[in-house]
C-alpha positions as CSV (number, residue, x, y, z in Angstrom):
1,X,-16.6,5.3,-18.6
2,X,-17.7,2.2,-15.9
3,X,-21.1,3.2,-16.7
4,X,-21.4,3.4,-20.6
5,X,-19.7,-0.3,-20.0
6,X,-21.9,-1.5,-17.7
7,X,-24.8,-0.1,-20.0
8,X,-23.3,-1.5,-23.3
9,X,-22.8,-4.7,-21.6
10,X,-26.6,-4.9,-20.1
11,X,-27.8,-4.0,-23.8
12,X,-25.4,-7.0,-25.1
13,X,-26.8,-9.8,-22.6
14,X,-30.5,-8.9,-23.2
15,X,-29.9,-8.8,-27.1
16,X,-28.6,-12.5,-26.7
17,X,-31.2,-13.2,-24.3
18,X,-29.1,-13.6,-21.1
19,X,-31.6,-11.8,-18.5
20,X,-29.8,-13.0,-15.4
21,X,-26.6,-11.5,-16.7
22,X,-28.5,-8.1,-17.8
23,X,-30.0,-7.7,-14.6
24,X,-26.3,-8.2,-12.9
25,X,-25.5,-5.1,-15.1
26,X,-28.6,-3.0,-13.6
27,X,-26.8,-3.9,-10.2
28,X,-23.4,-2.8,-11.2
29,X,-25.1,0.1,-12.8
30,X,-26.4,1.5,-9.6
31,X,-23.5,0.9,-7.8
32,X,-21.2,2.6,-10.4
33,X,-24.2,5.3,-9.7
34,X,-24.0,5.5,-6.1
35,X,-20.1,5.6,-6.2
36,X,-20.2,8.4,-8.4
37,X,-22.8,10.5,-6.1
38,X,-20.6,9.8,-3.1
39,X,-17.5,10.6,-5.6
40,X,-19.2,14.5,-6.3
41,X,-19.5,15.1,-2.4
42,X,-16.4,15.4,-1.5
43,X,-16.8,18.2,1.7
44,X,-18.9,15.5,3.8
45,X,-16.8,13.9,6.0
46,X,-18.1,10.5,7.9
47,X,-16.6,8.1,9.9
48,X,-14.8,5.4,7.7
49,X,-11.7,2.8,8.4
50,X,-8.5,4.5,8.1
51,X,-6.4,3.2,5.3
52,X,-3.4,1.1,7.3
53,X,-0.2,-0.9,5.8
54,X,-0.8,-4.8,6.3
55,X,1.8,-6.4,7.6
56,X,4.1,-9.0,6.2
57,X,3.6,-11.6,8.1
58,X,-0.1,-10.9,7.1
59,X,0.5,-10.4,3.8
60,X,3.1,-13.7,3.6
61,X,0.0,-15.9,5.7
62,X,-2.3,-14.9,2.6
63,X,-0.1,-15.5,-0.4
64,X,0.9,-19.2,1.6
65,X,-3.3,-19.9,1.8
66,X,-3.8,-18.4,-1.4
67,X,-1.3,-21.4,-3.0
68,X,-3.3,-24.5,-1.1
């Protein structure tokens, strides 16, 4: 569905002749490609960041930053 989007939205900016923001979409194209060929191989395993909890303090620091 991210795809047929990204492609309606590339054929939209080139109709109205915004080439910068077509050729975004051809980015977000290929990445919405590449996500979905790492998606279909699921029995590789590689080394990648283990998903952890952030702490509140953390979490409280980044809201408070966010604000200013």
């Amino acid at each position: 569905i991210g795809l047929v989007m990204v492609l309606i939205y590339g054929w939209l900016f080139f109709d109205v002749k915004l080439y910068s923001g077509m050729l975004l979409q051809v980015a977000y194209a290929a990445l919405q490609l590449y996500g979905w060929w790492q998606w279909k191989r699921p029995g590789r395993v590689e080394d990648a960041r283990q998903v952890s909890r952030l702490a509140v303090p953390a979490v409280a620091a980044g809201l408070a930053g966010g604000l200013l």
